[in-house]
C-alpha positions in Angstrom: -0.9 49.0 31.6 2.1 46.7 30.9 5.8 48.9 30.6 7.2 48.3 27.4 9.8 46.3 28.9 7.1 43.7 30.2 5.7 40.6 29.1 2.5 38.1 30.2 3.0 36.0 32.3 1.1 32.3 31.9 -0.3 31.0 35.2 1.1 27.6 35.9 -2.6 26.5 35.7 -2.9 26.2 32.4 -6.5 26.4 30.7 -5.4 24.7 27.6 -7.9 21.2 27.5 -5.4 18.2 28.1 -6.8 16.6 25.0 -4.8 19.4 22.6 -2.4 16.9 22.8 -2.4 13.2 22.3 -3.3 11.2 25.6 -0.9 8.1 26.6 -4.2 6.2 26.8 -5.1 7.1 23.1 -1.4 6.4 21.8 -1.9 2.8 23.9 -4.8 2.3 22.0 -3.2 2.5 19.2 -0.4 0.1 20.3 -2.8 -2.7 21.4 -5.1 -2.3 17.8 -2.2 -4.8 15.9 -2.8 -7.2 18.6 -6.8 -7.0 18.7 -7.1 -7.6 15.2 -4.5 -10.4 15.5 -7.0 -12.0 17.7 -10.2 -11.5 16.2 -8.7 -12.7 12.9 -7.8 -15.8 15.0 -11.6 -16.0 16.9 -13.1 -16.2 13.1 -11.0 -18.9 12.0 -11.5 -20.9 14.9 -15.1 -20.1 14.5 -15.1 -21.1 10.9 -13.2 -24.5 11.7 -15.9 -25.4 13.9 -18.6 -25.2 10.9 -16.6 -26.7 8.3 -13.6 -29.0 9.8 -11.7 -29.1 6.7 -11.2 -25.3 6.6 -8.3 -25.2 8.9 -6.6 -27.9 7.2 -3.2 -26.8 6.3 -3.4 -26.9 2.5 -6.7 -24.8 2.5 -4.4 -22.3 5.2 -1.5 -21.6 2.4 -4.1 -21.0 -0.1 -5.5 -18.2 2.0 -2.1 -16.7 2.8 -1.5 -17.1 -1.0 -4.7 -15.4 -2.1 -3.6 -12.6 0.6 0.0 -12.1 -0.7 -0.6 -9.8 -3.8 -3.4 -7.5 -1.8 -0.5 -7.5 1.1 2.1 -6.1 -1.1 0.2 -3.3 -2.4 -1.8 -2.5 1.1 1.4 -2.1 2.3 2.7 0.4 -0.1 -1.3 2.0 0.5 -0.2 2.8 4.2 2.6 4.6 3.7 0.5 6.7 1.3 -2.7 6.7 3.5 -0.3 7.5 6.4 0.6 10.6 4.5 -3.1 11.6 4.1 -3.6 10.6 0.6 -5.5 8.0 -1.2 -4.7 6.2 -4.8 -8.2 4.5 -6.1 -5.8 3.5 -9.4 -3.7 0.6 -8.0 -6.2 -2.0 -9.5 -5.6 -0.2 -12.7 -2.0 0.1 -12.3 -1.8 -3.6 -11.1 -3.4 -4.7 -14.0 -1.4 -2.1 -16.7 2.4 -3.9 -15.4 0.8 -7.2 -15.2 0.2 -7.4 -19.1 3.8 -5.4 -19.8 5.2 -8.1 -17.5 3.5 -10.6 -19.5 4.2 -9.4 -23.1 7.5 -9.4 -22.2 7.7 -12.7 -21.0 6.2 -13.8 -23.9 9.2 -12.4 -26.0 12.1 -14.3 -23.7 12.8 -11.8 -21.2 14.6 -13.3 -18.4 12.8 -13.4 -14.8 15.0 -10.4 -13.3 14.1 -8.0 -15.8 10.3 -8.8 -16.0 10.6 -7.5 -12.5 12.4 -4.5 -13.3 9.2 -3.9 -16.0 6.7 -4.3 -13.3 8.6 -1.8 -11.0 9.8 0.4 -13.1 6.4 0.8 -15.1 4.4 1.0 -12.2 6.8 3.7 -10.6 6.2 5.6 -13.5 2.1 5.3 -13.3 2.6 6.6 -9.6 4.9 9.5 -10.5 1.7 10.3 -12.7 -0.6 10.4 -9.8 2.2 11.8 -7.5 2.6 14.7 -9.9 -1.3 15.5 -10.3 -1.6 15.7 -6.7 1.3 17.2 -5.3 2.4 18.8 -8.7 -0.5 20.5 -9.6 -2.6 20.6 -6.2 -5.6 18.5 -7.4 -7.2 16.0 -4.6 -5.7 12.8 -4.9 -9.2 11.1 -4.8 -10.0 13.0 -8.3 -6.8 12.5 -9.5 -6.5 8.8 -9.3 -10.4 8.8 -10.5 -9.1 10.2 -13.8 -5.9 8.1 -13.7 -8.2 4.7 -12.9 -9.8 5.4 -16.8 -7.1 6.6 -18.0 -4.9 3.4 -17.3 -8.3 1.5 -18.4 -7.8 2.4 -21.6 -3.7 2.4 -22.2 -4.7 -1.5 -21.3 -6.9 -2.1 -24.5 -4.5 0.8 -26.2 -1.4 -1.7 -25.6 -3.4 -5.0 -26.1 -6.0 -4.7 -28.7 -8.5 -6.3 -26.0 -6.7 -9.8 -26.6 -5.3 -12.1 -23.5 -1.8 -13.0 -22.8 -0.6 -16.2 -21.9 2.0 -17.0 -19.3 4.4 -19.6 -19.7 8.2 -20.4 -19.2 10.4 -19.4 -16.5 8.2 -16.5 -15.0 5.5 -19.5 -14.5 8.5 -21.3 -12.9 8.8 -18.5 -11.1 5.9 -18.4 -9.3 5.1 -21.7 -8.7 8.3 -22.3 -7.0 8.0 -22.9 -3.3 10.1 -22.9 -0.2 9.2 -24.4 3.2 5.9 -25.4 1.8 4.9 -21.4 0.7 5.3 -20.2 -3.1 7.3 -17.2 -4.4 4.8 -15.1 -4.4 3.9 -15.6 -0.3 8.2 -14.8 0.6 7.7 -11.3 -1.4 5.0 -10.3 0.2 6.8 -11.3 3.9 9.7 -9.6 2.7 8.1 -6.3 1.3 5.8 -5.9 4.4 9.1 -6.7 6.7 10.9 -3.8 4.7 8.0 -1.5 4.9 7.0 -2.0 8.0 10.7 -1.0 8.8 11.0 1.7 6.7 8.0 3.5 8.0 8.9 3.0 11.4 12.5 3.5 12.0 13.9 5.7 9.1 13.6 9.3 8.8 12.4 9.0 5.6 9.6 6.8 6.5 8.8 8.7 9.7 8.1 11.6 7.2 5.2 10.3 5.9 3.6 11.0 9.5 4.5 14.4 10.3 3.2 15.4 6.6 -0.2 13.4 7.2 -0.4 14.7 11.2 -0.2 18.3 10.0 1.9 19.3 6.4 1.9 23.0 7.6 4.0 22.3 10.8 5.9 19.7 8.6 7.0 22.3 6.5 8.0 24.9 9.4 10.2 21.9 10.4 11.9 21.8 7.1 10.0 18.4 5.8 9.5 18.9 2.2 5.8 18.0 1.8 4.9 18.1 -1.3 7.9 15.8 -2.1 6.6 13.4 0.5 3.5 13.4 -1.0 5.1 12.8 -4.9 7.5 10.3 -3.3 4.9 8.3 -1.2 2.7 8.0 -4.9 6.2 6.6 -6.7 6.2 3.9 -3.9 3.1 2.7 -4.3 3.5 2.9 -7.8 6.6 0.5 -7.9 5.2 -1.8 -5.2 1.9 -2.1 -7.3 4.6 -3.0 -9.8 5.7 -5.7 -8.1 2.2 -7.1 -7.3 1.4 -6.9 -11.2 4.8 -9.1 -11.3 3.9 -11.4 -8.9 0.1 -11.9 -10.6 1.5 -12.3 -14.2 3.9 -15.3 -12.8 0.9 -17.2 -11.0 -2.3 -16.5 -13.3 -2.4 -17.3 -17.3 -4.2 -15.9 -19.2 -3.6 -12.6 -18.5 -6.9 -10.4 -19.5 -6.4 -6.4 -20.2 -8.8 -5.4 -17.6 -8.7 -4.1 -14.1 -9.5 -6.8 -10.9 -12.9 -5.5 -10.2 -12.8 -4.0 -6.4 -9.3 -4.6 -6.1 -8.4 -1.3 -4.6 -11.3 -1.3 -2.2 -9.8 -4.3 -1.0 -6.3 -3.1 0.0 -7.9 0.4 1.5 -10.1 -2.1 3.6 -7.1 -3.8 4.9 -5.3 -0.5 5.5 -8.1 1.2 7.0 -9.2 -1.8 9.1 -5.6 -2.4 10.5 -5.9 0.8 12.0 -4.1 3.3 10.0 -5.7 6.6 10.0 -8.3 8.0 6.9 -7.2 11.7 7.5 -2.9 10.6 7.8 -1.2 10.6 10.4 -1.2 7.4 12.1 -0.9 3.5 11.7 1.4 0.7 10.8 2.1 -1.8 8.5 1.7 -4.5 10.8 -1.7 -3.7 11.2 -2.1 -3.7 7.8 
């Protein structure tokens, strides 16, 4: 029997399976995934310039980066919230909700600035919904933003009556306005993935939203506020989906009270393709 005074000892051969902690080789993985993609996504464009010659042709090349921009602004507001092991199945809801306020607005000579703060602030305030179902009041963020996505269904025919909106004037101007060949909508989507892809990985803030998704128990032994992580990661995507529902209302007219069909399935896709983790925890914007 052990003295009171004694303690175990732990044999420097350790029975603990290596894998209890992540491997170098796993982590390096993870590294290379960005680039992979990178060059698969290349391999099918290559692939699909062979078949049809005009495809690569640099006019048909913006449109695709275009088309991509308003997915890329929300996907990247989706991985810091996937990252945190959550999911929002609203966004196309959301998007759709500040593109009409943007729009009504518009229509009653707003100027361009503060159409934007509409679309952010609005959609902030849809998140803050979800972020307080789920982190507020415990309830799984898959059925919360289920309940959300009809619920923001049917503020749109509450606000509109079921009638389009036109878009016209200076918020058209807006987003037909290019630079260096790309159009407004193309540098806010470089610029909010840049400022993501930053905050995420080199802010404390941002590196937050992984300790919460790796394991919110130990995150809250360290003194990371988890549920706030989780309420705060919702408002983000929120506002960015704001801003996506700003940057559709200044390139599409009519604007029709109605969600984009598959429109969320879309950005988890590109989230969950680009490597970021289902279950939190892990991946990057750049893969995104």
């Amino acid at each position: 029997m052990l003295e009171p005074t004694q303690r175990p000892t732990i044999a420097a051969t350790s029975t603990i399976p290596a894998k209890a902690a992540p491997s170098a080789a796993a982590d390096s993985f993870w590294r290379r995934r960005e680039v992979v993609i990178a060059g698969a996504t290349l391999l099918l464009l290559l692939i699909s310039g062979v078949f049809r010659a005009d495809f690569l042709s640099p006019q048909n090349l913006r449109d695709l980066i275009l088309n991509a921009s308003i997915p890329a602004v929300v996907a990247a507001g989706m991985t810091a919230l996937i990252v945190a092991a959550e999911i929002d199945i609203s966004v196309g809801a959301v998007l759709a909700v500040c593109a009409v306020a943007v729009a009504m607005f518009a229509r009653s000579g707003a100027p361009v600035p503060a159409l934007l703060l509409v679309g952010v602030g609005l959609g902030a305030v849809l998140g803050s919904i979800n972020g307080f179902l789920t982190a507020g009041l415990r309830v799984p963020s898959i059925v919360a933003t289920l309940a959300t996505l009809g619920a923001f269904r049917g503020l749109l025919v509450l606000i509109t009556g079921g009638d389009s909106i036109a878009v016209s004037g200076p918020l058209a101007d807006a987003g037909s306005a290019q630079f260096l060949g790309f159009t407004m909508p193309v540098w806010a989507a470089v610029a909010v993935c840049a400022g993501m892809a930053l905050y995420l990985a080199r802010t404390r803030p941002g590196r937050h939203h992984y300790a919460v998704g790796s394991n919110p128990r130990s995150a809250e032994l360290s003194g990371i506020p988890a549920r706030w992580v989780t309420f705060r990661s919702f408002v983000l995507l929120g506002a960015l989906t704001g801003v996506a529902g700003f940057l559709f209302a200044s390139r599409f007219s009519p604007i029709y009270p109605k969600a984009t069909p598959g429109f969320e399935l879309e950005v988890i896709t590109a989230v969950v393709v680009g490597g970021t983790d289902i279950f939190g925890g892990r991946g990057t914007v750049v893969g995104t």
